[in-house]
KOLGU-4560 file (N, C-alpha, C; in nm, 3 decimals, padded with zeros to 5 digits):
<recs>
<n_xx: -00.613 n_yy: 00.178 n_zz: -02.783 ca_xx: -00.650 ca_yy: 00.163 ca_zz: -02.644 c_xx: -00.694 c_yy: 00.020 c_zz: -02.618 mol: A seq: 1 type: UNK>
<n_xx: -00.695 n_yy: -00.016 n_zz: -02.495 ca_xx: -00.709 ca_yy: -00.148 ca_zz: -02.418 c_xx: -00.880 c_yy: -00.175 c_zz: -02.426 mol: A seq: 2 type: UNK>
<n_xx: -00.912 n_yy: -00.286 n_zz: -02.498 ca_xx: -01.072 ca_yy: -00.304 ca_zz: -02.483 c_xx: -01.080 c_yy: -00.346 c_zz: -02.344 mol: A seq: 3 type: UNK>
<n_xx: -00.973 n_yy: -00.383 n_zz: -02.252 ca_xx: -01.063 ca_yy: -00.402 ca_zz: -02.119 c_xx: -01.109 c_yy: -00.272 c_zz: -02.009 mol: A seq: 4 type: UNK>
<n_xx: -01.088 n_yy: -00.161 n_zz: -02.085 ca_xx: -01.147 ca_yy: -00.038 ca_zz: -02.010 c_xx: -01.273 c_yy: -00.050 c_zz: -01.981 mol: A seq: 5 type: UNK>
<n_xx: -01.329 n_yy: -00.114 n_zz: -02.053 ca_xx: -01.480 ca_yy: -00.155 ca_zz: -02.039 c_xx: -01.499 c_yy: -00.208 c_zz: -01.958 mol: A seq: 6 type: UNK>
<n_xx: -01.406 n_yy: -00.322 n_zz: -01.902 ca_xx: -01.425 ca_yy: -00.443 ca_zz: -01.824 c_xx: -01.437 c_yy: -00.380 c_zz: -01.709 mol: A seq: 7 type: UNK>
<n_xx: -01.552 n_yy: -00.370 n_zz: -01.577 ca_xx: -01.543 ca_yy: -00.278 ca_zz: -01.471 c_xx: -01.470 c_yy: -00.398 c_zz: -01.370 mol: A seq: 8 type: UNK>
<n_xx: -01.456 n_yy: -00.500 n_zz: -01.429 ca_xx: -01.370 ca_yy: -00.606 ca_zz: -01.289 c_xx: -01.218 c_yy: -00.566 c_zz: -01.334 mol: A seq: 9 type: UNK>
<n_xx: -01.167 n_yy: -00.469 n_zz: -01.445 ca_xx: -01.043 ca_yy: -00.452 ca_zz: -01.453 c_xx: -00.961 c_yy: -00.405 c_zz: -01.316 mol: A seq: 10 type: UNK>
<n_xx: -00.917 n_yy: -00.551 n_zz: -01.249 ca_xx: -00.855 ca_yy: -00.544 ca_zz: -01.147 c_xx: -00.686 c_yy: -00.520 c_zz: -01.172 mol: A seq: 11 type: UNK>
<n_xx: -00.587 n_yy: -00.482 n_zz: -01.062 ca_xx: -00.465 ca_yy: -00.536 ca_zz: -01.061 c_xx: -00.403 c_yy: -00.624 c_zz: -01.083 mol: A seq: 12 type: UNK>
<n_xx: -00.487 n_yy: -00.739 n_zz: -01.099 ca_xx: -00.466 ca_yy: -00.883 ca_zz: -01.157 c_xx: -00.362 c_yy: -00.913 c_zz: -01.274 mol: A seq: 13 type: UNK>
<n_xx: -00.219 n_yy: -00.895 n_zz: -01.251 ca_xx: -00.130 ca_yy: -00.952 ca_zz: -01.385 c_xx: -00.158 c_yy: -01.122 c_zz: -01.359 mol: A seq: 14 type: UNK>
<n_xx: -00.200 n_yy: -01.172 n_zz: -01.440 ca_xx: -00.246 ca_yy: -01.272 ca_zz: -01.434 c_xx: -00.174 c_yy: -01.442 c_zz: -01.434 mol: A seq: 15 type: UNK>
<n_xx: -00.053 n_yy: -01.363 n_zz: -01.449 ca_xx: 00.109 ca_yy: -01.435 ca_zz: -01.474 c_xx: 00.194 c_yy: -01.438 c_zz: -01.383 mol: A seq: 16 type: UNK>
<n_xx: 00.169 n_yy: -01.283 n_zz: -01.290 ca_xx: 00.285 ca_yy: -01.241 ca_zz: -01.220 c_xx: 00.231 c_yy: -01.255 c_zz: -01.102 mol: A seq: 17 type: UNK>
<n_xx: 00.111 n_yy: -01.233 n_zz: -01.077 ca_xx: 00.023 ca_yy: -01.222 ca_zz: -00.937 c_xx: -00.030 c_yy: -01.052 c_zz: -00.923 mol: A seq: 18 type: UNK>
<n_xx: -00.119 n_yy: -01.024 n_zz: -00.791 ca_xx: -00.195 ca_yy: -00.917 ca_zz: -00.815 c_xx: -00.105 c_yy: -00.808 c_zz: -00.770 mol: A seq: 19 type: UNK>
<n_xx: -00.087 n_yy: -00.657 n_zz: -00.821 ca_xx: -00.020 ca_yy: -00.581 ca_zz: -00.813 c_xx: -00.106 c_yy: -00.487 c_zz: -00.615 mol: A seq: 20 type: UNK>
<n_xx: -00.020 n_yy: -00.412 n_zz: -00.534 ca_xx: -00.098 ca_yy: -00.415 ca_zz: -00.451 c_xx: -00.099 c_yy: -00.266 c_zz: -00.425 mol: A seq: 21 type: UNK>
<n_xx: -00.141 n_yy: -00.151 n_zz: -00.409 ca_xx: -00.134 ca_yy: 00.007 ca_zz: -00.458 c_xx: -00.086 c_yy: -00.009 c_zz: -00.631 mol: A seq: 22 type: UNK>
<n_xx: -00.005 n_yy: 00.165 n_zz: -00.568 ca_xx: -00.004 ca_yy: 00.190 ca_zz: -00.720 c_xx: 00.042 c_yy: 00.124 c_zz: -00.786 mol: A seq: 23 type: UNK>
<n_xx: 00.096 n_yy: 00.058 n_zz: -00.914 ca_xx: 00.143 ca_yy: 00.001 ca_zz: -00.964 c_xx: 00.280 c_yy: 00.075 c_zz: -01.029 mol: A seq: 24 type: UNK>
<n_xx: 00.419 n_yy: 00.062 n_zz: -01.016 ca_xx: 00.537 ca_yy: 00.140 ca_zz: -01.061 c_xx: 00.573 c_yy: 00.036 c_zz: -01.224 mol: A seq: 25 type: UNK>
<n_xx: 00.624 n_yy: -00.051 n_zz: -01.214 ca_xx: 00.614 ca_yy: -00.101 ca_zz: -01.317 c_xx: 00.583 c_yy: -00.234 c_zz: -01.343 mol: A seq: 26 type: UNK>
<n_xx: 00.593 n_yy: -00.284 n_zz: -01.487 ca_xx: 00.504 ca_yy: -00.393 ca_zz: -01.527 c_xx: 00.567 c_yy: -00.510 c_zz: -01.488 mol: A seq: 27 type: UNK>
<n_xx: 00.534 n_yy: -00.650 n_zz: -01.474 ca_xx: 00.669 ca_yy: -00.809 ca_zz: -01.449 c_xx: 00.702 c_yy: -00.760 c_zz: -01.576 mol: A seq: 28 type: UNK>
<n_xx: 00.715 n_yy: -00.706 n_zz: -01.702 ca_xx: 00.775 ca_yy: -00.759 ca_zz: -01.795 c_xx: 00.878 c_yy: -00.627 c_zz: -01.809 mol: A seq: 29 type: UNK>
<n_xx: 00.866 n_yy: -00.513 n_zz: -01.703 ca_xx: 01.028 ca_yy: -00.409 ca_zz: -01.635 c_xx: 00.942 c_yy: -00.321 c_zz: -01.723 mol: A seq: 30 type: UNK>
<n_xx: 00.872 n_yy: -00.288 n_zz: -01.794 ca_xx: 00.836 ca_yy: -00.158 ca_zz: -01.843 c_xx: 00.765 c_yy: -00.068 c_zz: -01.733 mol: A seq: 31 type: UNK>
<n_xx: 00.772 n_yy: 00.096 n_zz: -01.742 ca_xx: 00.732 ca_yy: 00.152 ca_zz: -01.677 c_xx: 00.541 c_yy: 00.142 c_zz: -01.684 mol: A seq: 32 type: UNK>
<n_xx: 00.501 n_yy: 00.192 n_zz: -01.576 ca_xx: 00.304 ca_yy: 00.195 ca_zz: -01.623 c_xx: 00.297 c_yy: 00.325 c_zz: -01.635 mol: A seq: 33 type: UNK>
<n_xx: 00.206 n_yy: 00.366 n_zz: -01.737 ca_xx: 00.121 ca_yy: 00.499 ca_zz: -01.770 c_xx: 00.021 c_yy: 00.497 c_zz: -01.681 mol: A seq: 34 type: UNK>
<n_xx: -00.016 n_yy: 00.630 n_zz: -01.671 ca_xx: -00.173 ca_yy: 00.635 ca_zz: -01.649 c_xx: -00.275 c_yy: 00.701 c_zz: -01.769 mol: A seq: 35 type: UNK>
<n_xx: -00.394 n_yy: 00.672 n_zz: -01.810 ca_xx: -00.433 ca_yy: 00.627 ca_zz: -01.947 c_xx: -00.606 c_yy: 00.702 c_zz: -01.869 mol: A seq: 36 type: UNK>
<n_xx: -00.675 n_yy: 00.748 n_zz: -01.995 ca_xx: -00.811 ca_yy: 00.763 ca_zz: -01.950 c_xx: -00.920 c_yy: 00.671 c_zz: -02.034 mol: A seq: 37 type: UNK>
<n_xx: -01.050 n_yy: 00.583 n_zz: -01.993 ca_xx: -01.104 ca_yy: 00.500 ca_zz: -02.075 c_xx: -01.202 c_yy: 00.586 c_zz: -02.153 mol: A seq: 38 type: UNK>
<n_xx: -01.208 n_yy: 00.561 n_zz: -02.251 ca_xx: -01.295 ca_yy: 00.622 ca_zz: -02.391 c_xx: -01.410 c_yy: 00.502 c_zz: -02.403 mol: A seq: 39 type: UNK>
<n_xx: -01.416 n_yy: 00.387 n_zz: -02.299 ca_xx: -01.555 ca_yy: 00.323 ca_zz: -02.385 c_xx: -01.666 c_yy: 00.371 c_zz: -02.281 mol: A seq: 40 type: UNK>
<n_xx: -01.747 n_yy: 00.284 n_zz: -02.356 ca_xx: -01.901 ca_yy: 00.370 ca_zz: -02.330 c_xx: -01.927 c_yy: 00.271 c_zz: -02.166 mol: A seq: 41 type: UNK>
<n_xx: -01.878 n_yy: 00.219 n_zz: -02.094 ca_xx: -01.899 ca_yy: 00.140 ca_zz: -01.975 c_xx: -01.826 c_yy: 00.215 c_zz: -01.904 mol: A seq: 42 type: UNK>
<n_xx: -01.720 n_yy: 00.326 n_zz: -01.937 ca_xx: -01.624 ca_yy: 00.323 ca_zz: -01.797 c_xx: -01.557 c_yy: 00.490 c_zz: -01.857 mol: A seq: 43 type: UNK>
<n_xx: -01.667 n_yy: 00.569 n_zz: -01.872 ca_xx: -01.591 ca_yy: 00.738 ca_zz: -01.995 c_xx: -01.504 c_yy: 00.795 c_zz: -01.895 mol: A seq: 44 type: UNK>
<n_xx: -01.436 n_yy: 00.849 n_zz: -01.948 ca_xx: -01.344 ca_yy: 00.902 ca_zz: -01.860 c_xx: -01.258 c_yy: 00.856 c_zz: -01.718 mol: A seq: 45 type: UNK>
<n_xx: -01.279 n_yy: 00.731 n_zz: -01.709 ca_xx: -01.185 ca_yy: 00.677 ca_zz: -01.594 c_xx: -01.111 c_yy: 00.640 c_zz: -01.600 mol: A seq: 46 type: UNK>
<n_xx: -01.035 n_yy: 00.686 n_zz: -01.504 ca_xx: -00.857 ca_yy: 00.651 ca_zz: -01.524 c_xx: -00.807 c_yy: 00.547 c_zz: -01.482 mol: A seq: 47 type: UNK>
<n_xx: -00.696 n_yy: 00.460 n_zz: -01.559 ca_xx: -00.603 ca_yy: 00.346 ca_zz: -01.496 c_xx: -00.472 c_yy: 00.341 c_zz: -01.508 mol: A seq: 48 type: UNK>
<n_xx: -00.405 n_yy: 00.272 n_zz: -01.522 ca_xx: -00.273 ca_yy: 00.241 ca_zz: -01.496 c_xx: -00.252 c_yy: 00.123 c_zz: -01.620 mol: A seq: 49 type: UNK>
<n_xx: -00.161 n_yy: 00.131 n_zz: -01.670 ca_xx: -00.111 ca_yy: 00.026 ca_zz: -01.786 c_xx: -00.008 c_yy: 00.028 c_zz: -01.842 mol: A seq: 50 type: UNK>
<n_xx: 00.068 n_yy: -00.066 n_zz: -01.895 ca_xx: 00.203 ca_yy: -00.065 ca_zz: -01.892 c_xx: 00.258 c_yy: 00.014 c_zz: -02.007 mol: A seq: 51 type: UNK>
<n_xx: 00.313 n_yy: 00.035 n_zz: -02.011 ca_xx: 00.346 ca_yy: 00.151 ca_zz: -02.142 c_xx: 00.363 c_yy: 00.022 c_zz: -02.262 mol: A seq: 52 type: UNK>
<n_xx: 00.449 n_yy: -00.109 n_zz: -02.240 ca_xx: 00.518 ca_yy: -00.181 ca_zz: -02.362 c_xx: 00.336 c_yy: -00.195 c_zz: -02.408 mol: A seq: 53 type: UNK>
<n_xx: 00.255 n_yy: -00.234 n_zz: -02.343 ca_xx: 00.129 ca_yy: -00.283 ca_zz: -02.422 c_xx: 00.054 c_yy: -00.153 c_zz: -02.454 mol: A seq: 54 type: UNK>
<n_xx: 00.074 n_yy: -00.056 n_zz: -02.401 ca_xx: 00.000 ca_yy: 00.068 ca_zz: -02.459 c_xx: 00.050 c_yy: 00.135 c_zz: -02.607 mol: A seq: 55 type: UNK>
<n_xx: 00.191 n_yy: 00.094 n_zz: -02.625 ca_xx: 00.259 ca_yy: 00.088 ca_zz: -02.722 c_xx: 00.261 c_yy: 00.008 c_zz: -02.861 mol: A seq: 56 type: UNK>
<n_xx: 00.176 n_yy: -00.133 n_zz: -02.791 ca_xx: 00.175 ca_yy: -00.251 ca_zz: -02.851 c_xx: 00.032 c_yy: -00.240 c_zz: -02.916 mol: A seq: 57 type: UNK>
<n_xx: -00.064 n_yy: -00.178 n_zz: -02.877 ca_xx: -00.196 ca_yy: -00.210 ca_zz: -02.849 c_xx: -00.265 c_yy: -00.306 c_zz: -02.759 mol: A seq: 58 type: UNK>
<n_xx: -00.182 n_yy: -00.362 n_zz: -02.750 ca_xx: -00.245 ca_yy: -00.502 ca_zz: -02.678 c_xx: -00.365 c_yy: -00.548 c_zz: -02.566 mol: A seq: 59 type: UNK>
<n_xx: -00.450 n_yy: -00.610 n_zz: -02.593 ca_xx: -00.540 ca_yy: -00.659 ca_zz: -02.534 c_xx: -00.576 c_yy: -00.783 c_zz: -02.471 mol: A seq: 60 type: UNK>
<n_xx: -00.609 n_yy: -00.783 n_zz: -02.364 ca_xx: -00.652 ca_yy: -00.950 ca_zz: -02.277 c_xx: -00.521 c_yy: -01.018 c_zz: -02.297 mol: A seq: 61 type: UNK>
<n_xx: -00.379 n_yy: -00.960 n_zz: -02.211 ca_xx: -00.257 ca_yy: -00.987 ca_zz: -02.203 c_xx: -00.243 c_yy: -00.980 c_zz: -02.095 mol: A seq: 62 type: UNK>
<n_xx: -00.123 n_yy: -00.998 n_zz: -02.064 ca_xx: -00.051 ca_yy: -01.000 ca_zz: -01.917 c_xx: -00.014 c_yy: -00.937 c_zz: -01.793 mol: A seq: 63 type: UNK>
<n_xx: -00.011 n_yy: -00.819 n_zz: -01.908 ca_xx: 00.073 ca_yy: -00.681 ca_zz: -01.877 c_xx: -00.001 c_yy: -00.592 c_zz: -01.769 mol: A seq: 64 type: UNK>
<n_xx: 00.034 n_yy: -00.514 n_zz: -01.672 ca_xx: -00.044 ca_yy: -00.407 ca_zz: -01.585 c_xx: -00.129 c_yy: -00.364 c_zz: -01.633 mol: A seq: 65 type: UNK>
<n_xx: -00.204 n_yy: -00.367 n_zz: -01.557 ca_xx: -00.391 ca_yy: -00.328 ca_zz: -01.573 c_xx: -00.442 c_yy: -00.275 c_zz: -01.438 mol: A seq: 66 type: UNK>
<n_xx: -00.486 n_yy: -00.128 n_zz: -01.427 ca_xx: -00.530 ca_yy: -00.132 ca_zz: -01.286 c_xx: -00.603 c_yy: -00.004 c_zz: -01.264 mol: A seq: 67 type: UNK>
<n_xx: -00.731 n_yy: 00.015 n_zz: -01.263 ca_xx: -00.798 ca_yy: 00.144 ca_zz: -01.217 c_xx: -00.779 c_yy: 00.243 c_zz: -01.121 mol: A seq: 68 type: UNK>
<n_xx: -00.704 n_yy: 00.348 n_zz: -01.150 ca_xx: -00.645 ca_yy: 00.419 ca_zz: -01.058 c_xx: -00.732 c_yy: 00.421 c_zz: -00.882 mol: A seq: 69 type: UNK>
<n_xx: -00.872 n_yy: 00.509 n_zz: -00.914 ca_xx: -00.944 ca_yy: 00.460 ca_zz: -00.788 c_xx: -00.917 c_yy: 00.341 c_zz: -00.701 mol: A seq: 70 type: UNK>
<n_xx: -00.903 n_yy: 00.229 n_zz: -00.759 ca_xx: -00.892 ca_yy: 00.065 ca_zz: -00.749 c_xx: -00.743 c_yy: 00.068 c_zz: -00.628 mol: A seq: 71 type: UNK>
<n_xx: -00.639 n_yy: 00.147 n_zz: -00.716 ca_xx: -00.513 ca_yy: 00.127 ca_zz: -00.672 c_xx: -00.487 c_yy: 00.222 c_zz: -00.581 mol: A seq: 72 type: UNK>
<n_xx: -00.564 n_yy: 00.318 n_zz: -00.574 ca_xx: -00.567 ca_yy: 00.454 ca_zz: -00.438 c_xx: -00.632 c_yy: 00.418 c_zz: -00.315 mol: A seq: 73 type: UNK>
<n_xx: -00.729 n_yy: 00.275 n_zz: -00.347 ca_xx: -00.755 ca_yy: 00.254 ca_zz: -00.227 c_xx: -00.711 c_yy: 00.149 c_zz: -00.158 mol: A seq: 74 type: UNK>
<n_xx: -00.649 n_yy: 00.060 n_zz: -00.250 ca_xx: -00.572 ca_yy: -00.080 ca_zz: -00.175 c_xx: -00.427 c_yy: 00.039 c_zz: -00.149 mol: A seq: 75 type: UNK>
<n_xx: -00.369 n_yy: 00.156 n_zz: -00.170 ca_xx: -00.251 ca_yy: 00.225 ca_zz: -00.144 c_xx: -00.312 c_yy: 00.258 c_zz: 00.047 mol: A seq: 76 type: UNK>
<n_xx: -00.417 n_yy: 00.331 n_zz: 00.069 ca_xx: -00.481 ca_yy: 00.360 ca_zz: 00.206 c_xx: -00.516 c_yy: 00.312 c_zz: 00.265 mol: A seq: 77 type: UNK>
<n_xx: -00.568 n_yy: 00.118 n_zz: 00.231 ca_xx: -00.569 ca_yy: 00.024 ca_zz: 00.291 c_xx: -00.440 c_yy: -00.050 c_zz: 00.370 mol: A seq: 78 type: UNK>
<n_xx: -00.305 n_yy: -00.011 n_zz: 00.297 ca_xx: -00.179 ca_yy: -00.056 ca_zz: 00.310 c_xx: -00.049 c_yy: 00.065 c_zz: 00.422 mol: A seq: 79 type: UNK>
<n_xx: -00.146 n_yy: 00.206 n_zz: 00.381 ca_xx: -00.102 ca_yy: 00.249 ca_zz: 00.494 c_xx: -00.167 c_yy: 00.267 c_zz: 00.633 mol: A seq: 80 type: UNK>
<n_xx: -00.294 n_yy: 00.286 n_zz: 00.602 ca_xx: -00.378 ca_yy: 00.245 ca_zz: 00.752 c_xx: -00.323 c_yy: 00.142 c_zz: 00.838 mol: A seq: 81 type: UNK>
<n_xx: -00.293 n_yy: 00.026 n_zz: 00.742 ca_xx: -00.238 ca_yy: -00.101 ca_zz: 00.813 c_xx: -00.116 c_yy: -00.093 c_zz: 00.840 mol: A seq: 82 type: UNK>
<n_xx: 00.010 n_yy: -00.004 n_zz: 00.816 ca_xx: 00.123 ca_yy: 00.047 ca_zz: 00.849 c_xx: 00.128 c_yy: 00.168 c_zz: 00.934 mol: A seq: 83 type: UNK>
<n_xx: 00.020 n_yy: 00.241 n_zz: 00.965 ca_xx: -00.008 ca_yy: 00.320 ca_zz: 01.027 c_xx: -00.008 c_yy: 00.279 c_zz: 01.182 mol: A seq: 84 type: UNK>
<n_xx: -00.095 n_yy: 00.144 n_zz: 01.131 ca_xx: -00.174 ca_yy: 00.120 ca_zz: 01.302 c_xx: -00.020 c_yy: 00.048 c_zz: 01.359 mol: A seq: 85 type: UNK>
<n_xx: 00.040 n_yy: -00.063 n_zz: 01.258 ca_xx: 00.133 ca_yy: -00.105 ca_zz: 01.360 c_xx: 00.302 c_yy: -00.035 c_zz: 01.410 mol: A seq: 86 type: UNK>
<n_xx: 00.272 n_yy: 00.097 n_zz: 01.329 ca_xx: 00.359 ca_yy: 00.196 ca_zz: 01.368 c_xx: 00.299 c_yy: 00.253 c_zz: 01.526 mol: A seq: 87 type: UNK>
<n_xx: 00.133 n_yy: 00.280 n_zz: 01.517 ca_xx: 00.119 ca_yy: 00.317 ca_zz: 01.632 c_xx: 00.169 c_yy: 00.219 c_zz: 01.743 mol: A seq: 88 type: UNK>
<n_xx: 00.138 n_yy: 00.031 n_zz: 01.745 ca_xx: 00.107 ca_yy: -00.024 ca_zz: 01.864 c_xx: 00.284 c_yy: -00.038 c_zz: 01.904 mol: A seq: 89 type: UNK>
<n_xx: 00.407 n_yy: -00.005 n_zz: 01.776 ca_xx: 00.534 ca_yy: 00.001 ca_zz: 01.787 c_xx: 00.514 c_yy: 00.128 c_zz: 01.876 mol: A seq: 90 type: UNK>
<n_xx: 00.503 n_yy: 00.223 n_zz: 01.915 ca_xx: 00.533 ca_yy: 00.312 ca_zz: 01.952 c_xx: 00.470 c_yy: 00.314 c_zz: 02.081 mol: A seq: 91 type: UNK>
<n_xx: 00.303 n_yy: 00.274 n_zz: 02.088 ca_xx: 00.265 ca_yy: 00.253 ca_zz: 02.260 c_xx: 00.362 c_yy: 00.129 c_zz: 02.328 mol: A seq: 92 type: UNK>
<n_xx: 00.428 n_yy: 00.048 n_zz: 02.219 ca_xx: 00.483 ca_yy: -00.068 ca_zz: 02.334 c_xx: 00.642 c_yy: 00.019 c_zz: 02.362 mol: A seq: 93 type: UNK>
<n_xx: 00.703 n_yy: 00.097 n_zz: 02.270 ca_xx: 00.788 ca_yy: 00.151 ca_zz: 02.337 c_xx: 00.779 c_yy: 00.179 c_zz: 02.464 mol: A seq: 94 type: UNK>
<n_xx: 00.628 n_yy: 00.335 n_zz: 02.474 ca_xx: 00.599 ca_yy: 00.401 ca_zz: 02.510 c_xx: 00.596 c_yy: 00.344 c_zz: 02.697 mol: A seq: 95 type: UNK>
<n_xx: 00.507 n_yy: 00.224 n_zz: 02.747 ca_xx: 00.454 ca_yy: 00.154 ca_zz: 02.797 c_xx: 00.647 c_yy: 00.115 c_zz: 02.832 mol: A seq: 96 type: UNK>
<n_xx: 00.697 n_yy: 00.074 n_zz: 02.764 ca_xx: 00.872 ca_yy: -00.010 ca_zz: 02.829 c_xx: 00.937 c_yy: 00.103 c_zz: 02.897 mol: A seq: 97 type: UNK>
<n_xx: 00.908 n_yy: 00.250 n_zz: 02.827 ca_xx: 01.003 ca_yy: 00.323 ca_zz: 02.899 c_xx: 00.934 c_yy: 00.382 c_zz: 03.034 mol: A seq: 98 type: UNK>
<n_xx: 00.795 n_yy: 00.358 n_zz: 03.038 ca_xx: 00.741 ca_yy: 00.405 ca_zz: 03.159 c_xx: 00.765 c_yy: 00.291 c_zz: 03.251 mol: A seq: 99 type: UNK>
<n_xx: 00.773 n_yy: 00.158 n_zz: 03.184 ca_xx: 00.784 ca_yy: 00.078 ca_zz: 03.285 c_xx: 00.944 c_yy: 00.106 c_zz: 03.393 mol: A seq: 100 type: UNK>
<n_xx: 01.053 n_yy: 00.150 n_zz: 03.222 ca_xx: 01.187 ca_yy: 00.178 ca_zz: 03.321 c_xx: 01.197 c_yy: 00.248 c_zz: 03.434 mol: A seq: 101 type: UNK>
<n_xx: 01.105 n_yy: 00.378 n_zz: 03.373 ca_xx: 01.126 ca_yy: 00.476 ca_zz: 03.480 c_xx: 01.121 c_yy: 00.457 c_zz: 03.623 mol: A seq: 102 type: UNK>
<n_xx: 00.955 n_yy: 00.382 n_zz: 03.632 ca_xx: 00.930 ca_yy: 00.347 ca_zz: 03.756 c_xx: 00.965 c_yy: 00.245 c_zz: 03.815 mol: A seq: 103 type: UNK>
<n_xx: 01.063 n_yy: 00.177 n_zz: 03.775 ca_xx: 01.172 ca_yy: 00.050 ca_zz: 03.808 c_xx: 01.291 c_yy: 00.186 c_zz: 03.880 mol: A seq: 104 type: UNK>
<n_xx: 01.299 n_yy: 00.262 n_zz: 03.784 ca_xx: 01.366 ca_yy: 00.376 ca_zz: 03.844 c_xx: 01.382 c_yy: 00.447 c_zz: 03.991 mol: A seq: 105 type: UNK>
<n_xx: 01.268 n_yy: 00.502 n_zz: 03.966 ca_xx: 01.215 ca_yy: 00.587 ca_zz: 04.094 c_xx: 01.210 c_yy: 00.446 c_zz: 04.204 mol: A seq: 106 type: UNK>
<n_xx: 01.126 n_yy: 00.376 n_zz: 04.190 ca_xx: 01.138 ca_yy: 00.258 ca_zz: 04.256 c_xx: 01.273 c_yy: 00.218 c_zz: 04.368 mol: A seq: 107 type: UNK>
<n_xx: 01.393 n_yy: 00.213 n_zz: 04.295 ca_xx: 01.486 ca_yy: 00.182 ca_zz: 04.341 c_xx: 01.530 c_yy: 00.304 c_zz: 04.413 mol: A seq: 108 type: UNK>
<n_xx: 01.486 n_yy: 00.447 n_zz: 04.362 ca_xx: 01.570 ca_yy: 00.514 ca_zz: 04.451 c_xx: 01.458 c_yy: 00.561 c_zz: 04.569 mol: A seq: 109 type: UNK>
<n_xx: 01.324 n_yy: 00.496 n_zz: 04.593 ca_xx: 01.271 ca_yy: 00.548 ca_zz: 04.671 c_xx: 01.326 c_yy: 00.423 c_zz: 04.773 mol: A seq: 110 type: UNK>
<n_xx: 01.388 n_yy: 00.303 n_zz: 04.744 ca_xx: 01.394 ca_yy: 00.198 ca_zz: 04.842 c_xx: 01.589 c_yy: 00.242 c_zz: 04.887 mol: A seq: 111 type: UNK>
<n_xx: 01.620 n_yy: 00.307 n_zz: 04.791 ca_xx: 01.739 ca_yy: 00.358 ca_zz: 04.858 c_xx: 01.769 c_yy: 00.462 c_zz: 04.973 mol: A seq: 112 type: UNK>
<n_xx: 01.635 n_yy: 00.554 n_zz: 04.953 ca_xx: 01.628 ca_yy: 00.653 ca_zz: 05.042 c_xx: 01.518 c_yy: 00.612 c_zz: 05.162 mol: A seq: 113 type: UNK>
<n_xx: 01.502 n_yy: 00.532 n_zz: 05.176 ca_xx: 01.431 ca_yy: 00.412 ca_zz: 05.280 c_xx: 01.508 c_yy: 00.364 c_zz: 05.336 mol: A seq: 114 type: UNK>
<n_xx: 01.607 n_yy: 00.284 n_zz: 05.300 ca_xx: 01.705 ca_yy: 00.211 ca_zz: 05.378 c_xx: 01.781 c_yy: 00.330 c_zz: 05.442 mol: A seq: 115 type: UNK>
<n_xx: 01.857 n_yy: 00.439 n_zz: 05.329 ca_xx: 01.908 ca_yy: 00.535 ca_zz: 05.434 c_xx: 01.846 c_yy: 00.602 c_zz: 05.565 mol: A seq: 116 type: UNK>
<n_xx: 01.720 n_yy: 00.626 n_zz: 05.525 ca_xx: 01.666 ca_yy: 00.663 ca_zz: 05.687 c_xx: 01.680 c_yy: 00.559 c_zz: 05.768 mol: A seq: 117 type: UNK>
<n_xx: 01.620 n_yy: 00.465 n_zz: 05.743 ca_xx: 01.632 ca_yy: 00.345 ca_zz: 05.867 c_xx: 01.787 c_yy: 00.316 c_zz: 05.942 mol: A seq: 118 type: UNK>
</recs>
């Protein structure tokens, strides 16, 4: 196992590749990530994410995916909140264009049936 389970700043940070942003799918170096539980005495039982080639490898204070599941569940809800909202303001500006058509609509046919009376 990875001695940085301990490390509680074990961020998403590939430190080579740049920071991973939700879950993590796989490693810069194309291996898939595990999810792994920590056994040291700073961090028992918490779960992360790590690349399988270094979980394989043993490897420690390397390159490879590193990322506390909690860690990565909440930059994942941070990323759809923020896809959320501009799905909503996509949809009020639709919303807002087609009301504007309409009443461009009605508009014209209330000035059509105006002129016909006159």
């Amino acid at each position: 196992m990875s001695n940085e389970s301990g490390n509680s700043s074990g961020t998403s940070v590939s430190r080579v590749r740049g920071r991973v942003v939700g879950v993590p799918k796989r490693c810069w170096c194309g291996e898939l990530v595990v999810s792994l539980m920590s056994k040291s005495a700073a961090n028992p039982y918490r779960r992360y994410y790590r690349c399988a080639f270094a979980v394989e490898r043993k490897l420690s204070n390397d390159n490879h995916t590193y990322k506390w599941v909690d860690e990565a569940l909440v930059d994942e809800i941070e990323a759809l909140t923020c896809r959320i909202s501009r799905l909503e303001h996509t949809i009020l500006a639709e919303s807002v264009e087609e009301k504007k058509k309409k009443l461009a609509e009605l508009e014209m046919k209330l000035e059509v049936e105006v002129f016909a009376r006159v």
